[in-house]
SEFIZA-3560 file (N, C-alpha, C; in Angstrom, 3 decimals):
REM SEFIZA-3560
<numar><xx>9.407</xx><yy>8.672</yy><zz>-39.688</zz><atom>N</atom></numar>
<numar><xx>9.076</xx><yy>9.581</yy><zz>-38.611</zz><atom>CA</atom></numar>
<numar><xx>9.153</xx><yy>8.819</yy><zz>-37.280</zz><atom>C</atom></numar>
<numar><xx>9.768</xx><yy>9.285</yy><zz>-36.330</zz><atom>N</atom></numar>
<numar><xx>9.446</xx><yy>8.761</yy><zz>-35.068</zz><atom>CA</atom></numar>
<numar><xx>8.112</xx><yy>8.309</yy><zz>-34.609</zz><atom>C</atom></numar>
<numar><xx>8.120</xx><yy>7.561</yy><zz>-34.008</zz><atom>N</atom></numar>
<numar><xx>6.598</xx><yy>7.259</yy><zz>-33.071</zz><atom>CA</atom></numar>
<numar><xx>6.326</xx><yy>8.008</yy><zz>-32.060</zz><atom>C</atom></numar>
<numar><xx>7.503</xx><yy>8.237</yy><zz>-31.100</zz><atom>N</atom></numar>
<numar><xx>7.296</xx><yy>9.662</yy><zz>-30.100</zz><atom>CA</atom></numar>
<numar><xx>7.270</xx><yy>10.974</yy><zz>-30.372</zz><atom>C</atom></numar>
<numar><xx>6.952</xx><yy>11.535</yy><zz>-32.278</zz><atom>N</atom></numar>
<numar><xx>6.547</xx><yy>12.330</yy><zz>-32.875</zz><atom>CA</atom></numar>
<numar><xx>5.477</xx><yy>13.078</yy><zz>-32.004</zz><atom>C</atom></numar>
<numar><xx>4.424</xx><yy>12.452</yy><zz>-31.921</zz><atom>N</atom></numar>
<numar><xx>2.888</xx><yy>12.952</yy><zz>-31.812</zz><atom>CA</atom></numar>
<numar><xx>3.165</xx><yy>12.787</yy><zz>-30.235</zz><atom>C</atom></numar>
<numar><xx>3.681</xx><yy>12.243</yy><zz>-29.254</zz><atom>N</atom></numar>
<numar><xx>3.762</xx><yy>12.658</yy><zz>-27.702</zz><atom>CA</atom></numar>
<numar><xx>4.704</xx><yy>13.447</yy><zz>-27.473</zz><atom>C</atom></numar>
<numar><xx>5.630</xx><yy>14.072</yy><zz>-28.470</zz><atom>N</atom></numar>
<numar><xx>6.238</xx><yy>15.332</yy><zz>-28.098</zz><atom>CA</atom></numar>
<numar><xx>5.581</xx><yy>16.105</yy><zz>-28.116</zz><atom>C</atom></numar>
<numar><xx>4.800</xx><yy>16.490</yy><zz>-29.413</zz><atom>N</atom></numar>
<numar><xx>4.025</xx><yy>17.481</yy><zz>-29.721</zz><atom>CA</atom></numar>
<numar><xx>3.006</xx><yy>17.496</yy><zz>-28.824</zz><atom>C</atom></numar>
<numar><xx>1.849</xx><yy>16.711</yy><zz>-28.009</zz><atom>N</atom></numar>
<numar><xx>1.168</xx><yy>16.349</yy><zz>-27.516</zz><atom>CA</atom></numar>
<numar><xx>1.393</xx><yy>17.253</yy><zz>-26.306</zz><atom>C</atom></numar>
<numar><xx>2.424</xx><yy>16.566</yy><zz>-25.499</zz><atom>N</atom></numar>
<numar><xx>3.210</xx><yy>16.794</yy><zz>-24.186</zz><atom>CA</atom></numar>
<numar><xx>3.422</xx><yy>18.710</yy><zz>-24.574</zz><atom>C</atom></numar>
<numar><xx>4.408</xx><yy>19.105</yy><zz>-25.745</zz><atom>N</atom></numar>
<numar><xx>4.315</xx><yy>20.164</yy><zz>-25.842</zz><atom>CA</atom></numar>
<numar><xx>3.246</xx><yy>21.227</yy><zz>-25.860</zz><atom>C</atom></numar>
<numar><xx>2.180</xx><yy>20.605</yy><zz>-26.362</zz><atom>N</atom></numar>
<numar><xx>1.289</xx><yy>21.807</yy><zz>-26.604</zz><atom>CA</atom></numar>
<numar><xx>0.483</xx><yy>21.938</yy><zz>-24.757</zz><atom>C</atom></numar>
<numar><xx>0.719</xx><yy>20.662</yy><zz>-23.733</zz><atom>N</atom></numar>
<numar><xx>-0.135</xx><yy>20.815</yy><zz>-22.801</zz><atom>CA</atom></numar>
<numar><xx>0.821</xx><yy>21.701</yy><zz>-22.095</zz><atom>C</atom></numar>
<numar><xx>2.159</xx><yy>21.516</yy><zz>-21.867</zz><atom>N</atom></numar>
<numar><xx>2.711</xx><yy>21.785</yy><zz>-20.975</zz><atom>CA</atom></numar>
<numar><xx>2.369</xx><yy>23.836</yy><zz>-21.303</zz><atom>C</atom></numar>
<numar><xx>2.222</xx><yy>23.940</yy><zz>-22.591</zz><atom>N</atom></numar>
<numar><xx>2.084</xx><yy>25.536</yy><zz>-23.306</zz><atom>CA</atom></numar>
<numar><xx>0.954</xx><yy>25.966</yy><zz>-22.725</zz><atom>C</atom></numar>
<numar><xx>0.184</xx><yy>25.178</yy><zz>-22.471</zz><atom>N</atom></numar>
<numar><xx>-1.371</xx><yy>25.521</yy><zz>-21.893</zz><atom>CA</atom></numar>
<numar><xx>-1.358</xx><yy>25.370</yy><zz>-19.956</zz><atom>C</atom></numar>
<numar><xx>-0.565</xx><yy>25.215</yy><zz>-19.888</zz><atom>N</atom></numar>
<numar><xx>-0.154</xx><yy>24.989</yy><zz>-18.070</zz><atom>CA</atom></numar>
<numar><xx>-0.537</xx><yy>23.888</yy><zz>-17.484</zz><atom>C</atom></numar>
<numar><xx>-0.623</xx><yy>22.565</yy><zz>-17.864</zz><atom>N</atom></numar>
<numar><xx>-1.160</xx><yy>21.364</yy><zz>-17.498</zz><atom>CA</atom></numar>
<numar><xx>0.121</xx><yy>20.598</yy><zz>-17.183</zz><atom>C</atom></numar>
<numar><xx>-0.820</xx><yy>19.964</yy><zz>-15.907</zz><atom>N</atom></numar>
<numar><xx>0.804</xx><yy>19.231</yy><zz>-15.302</zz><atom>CA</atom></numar>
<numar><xx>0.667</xx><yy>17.679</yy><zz>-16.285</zz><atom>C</atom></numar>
<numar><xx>1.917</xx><yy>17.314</yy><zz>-15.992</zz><atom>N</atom></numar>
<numar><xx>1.552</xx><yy>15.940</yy><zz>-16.903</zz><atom>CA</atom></numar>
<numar><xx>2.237</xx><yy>15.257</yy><zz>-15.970</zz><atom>C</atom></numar>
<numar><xx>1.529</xx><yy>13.952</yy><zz>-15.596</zz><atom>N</atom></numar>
<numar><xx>1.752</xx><yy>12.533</yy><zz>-14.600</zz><atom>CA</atom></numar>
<numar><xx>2.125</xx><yy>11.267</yy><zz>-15.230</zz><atom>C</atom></numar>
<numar><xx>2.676</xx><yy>10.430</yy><zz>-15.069</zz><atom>N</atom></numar>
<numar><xx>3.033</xx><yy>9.411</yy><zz>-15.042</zz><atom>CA</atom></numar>
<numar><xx>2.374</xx><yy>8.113</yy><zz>-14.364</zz><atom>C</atom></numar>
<numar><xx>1.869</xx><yy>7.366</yy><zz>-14.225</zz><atom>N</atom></numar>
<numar><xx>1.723</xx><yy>6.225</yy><zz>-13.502</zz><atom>CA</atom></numar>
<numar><xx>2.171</xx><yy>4.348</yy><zz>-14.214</zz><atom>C</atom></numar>
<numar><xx>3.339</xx><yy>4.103</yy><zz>-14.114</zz><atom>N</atom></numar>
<numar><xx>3.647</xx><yy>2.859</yy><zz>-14.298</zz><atom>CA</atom></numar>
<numar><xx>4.257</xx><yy>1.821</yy><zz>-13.610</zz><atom>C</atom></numar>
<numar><xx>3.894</xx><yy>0.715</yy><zz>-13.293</zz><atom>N</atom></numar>
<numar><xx>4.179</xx><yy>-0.215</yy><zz>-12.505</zz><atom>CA</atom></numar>
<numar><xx>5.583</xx><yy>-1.000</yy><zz>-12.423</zz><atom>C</atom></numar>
<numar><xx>6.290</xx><yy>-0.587</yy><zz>-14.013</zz><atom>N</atom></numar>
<numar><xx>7.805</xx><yy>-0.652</yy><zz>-13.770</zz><atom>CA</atom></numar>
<numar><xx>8.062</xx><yy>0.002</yy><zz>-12.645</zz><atom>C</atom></numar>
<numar><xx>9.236</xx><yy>-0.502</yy><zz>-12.718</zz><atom>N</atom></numar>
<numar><xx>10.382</xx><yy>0.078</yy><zz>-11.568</zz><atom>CA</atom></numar>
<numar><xx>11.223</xx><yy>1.561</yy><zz>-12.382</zz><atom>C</atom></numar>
<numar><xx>11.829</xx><yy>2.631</yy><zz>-11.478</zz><atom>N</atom></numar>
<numar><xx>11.824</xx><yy>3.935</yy><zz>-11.949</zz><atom>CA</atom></numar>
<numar><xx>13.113</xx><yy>3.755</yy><zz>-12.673</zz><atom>C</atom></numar>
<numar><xx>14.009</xx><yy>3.141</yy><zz>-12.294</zz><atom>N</atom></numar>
<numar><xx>15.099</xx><yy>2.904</yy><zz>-13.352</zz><atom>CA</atom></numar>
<numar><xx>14.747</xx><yy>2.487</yy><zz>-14.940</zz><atom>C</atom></numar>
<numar><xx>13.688</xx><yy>1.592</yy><zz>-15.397</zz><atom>N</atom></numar>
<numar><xx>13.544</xx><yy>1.404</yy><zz>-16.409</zz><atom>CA</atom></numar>
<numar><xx>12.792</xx><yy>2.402</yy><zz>-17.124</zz><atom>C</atom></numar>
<numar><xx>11.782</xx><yy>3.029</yy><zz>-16.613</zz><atom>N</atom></numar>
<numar><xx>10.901</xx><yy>4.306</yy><zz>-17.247</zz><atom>CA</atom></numar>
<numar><xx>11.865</xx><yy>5.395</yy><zz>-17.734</zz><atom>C</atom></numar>
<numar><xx>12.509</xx><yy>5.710</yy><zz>-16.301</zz><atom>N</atom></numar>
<numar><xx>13.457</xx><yy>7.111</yy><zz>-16.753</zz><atom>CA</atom></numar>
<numar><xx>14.136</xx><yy>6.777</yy><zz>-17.851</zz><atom>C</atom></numar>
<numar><xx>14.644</xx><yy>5.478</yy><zz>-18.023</zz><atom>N</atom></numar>
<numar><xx>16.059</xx><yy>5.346</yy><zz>-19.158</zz><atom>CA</atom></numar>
<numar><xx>14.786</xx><yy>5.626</yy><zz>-20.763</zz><atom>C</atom></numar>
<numar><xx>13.814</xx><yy>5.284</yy><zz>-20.699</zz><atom>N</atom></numar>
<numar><xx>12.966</xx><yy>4.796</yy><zz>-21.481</zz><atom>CA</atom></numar>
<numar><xx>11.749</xx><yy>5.918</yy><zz>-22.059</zz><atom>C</atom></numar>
<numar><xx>12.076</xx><yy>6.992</yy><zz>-21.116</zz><atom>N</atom></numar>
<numar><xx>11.662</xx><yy>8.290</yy><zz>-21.283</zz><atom>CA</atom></numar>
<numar><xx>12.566</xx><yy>8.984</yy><zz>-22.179</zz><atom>C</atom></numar>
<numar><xx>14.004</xx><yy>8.676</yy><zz>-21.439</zz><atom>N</atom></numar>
<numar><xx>14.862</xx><yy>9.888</yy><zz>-21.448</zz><atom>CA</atom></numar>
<numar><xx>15.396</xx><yy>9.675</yy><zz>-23.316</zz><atom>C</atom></numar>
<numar><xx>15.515</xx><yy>8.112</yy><zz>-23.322</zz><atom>N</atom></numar>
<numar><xx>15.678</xx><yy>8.009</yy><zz>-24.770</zz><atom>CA</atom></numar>
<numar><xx>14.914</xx><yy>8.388</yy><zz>-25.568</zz><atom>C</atom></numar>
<numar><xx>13.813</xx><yy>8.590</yy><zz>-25.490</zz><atom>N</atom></numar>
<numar><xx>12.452</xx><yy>9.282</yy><zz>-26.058</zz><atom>CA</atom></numar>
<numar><xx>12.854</xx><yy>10.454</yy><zz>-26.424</zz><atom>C</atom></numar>
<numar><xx>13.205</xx><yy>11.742</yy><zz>-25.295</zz><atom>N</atom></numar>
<numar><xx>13.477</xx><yy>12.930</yy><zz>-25.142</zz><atom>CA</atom></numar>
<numar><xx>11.824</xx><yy>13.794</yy><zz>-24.719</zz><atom>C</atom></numar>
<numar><xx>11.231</xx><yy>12.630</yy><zz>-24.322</zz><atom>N</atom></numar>
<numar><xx>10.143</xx><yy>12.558</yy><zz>-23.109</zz><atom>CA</atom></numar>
<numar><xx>10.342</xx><yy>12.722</yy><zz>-21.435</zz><atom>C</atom></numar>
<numar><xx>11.192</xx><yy>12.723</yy><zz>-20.997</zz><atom>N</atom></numar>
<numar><xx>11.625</xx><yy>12.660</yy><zz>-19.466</zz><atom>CA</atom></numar>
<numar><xx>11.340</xx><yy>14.321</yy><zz>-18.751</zz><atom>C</atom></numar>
<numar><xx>11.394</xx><yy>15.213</yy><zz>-19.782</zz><atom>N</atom></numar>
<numar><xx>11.431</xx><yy>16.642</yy><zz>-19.126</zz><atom>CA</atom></numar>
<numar><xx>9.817</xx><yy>16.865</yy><zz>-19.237</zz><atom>C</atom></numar>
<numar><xx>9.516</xx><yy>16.203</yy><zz>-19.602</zz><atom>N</atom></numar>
<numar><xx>7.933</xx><yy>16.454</yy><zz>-20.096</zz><atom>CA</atom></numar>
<numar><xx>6.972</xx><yy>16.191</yy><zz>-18.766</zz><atom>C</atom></numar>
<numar><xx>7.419</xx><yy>15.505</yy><zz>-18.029</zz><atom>N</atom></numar>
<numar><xx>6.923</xx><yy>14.806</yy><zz>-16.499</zz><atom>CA</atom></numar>
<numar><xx>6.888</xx><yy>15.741</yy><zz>-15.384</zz><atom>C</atom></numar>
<numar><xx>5.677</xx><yy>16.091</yy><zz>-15.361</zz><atom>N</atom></numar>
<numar><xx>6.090</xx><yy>16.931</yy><zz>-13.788</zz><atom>CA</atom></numar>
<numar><xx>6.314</xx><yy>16.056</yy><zz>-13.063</zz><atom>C</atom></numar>
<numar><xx>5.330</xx><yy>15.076</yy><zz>-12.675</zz><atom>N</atom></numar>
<numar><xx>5.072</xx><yy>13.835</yy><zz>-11.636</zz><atom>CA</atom></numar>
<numar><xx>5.090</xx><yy>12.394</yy><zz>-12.481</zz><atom>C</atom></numar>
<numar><xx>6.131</xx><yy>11.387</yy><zz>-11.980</zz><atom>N</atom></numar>
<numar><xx>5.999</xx><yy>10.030</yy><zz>-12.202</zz><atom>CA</atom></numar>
<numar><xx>5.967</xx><yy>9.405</yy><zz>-11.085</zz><atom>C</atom></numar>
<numar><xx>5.259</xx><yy>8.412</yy><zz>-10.782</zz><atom>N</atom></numar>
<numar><xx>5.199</xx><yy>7.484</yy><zz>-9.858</zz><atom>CA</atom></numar>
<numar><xx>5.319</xx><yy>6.105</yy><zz>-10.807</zz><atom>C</atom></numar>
<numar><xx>6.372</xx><yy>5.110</yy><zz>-9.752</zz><atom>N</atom></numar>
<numar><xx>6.506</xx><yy>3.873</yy><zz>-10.498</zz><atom>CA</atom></numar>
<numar><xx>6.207</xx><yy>2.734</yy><zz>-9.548</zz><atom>C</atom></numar>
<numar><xx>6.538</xx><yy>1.270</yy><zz>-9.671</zz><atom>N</atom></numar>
<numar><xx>6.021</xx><yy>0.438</yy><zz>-9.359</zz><atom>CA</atom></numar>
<numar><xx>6.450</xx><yy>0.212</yy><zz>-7.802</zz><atom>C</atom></numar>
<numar><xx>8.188</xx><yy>0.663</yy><zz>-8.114</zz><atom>N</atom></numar>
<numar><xx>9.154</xx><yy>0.517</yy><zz>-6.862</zz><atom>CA</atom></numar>
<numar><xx>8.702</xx><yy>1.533</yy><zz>-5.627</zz><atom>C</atom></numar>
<numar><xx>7.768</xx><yy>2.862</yy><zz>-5.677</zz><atom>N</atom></numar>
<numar><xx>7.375</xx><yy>3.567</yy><zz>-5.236</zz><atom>CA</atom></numar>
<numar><xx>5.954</xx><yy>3.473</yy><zz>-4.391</zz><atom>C</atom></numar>
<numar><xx>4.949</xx><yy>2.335</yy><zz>-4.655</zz><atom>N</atom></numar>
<numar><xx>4.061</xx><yy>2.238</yy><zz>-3.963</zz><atom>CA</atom></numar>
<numar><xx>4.304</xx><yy>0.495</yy><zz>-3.370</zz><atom>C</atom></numar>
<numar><xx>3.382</xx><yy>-0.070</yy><zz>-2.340</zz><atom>N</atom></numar>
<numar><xx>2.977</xx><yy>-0.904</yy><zz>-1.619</zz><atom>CA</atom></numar>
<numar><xx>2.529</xx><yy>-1.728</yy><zz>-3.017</zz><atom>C</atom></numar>
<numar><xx>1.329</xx><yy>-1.729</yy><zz>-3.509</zz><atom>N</atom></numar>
<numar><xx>0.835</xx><yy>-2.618</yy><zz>-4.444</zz><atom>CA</atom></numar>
<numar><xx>0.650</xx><yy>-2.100</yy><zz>-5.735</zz><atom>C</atom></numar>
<numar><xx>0.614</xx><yy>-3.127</yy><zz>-6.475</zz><atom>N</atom></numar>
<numar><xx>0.982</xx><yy>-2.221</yy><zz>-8.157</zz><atom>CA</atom></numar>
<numar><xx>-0.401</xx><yy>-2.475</yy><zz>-8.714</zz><atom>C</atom></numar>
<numar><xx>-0.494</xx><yy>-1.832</yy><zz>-10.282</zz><atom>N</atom></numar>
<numar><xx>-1.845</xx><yy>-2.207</yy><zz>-10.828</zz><atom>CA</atom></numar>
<numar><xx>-2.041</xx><yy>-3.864</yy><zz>-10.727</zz><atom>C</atom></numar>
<numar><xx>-3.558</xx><yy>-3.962</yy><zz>-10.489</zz><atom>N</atom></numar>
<numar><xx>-4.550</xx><yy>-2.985</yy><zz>-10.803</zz><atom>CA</atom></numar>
<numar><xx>-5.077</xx><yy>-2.663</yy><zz>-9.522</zz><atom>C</atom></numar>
<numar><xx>-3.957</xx><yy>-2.869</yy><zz>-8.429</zz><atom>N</atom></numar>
<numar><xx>-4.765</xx><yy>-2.001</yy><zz>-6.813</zz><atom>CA</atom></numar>
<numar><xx>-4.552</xx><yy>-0.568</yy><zz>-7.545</zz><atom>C</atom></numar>
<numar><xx>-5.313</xx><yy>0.412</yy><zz>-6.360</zz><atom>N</atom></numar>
<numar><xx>-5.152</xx><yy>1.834</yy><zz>-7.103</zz><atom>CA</atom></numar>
<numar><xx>-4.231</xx><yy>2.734</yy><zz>-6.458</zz><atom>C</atom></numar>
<numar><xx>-3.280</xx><yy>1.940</yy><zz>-5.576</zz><atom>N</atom></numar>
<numar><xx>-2.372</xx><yy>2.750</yy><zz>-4.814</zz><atom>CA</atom></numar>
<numar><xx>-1.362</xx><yy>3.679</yy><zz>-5.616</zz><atom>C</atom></numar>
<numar><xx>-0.946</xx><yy>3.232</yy><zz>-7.131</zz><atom>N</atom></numar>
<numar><xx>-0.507</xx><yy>4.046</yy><zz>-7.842</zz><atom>CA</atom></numar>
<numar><xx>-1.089</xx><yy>5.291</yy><zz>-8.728</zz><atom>C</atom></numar>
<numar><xx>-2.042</xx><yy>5.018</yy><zz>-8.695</zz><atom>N</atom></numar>
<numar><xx>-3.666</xx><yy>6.335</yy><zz>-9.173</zz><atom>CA</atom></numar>
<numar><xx>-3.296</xx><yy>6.876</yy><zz>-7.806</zz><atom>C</atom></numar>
<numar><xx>-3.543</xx><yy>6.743</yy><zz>-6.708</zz><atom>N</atom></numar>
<numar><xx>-3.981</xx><yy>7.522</yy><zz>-5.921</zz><atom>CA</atom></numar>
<numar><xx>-2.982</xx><yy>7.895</yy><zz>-5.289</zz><atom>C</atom></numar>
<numar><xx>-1.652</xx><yy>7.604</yy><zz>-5.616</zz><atom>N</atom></numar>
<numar><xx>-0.299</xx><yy>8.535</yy><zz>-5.337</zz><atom>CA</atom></numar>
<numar><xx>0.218</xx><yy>9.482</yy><zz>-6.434</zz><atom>C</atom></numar>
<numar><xx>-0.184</xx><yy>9.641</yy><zz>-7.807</zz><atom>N</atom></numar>
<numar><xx>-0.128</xx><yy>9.808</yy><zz>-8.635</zz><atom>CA</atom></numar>
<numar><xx>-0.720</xx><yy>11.375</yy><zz>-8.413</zz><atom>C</atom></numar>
<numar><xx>-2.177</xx><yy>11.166</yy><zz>-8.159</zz><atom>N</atom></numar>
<numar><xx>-2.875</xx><yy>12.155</yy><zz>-7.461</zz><atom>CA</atom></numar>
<numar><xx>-2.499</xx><yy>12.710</yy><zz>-6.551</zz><atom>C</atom></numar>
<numar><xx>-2.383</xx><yy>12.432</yy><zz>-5.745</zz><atom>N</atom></numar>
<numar><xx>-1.970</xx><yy>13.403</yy><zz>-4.424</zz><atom>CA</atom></numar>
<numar><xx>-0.269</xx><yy>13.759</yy><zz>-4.506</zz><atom>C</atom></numar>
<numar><xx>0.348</xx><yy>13.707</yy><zz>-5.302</zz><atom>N</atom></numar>
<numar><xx>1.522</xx><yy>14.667</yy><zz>-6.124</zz><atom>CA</atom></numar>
<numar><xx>1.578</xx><yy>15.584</yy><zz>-6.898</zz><atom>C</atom></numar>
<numar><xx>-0.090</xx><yy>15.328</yy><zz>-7.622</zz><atom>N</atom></numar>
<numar><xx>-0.281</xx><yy>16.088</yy><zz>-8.908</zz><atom>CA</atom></numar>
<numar><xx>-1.259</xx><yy>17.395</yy><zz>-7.732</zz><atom>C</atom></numar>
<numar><xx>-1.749</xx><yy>17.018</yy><zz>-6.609</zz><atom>N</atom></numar>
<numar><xx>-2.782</xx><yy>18.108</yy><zz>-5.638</zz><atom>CA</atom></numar>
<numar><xx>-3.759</xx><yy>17.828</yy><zz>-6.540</zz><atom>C</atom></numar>
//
C-alpha cells in the first residue's frame, strides 16, 4: 500500500467538509511541488508557503504567520 494512502484520504475527506488545507515548509517551492505532485498530493493545497517565500525560516514564525494570513 502506499504511504500517501491515509493523506489522500485524509486531505479528501477535509477538503469534502470545506476545510482549507495549508502547507508550511522551509524547503524551497521547487522541491515541495515536485514532491507533492509525485504524491498526487499537490491539488490538495489551497495555500503553501515555502522557505524561498519568507525572510526567516523555522523556527522564526514568519512562515506560521504567512501561512495564516493566506489561509484569512
Amino acid at each position: 500500500m502506499n504511504l500517501c494512502y491515509y493523506a489522500l484520504e485524509m486531505a479528501s475527506q477535509l477538503k469534502e467538509k470545506g476545510y482549507q488545507i495549508a502547507l508550511a515548509s522551509s524547503s524551497v517551492s521547487r522541491i515541495v511541488d515536485a514532491l507533492l505532485a509525485s504524491q498526487d498530493l499537490l491539488s490538495f493545497f489551497d495555500h503553501k508557503i515555502c522557505g524561498n517565500q519568507v525572510e526567516l525560516v523555522k523556527p522564526a514564525p514568519d512562515i506560521y504567520l504567512k501561512t495564516l494570513e493566506k489561509a484569512n
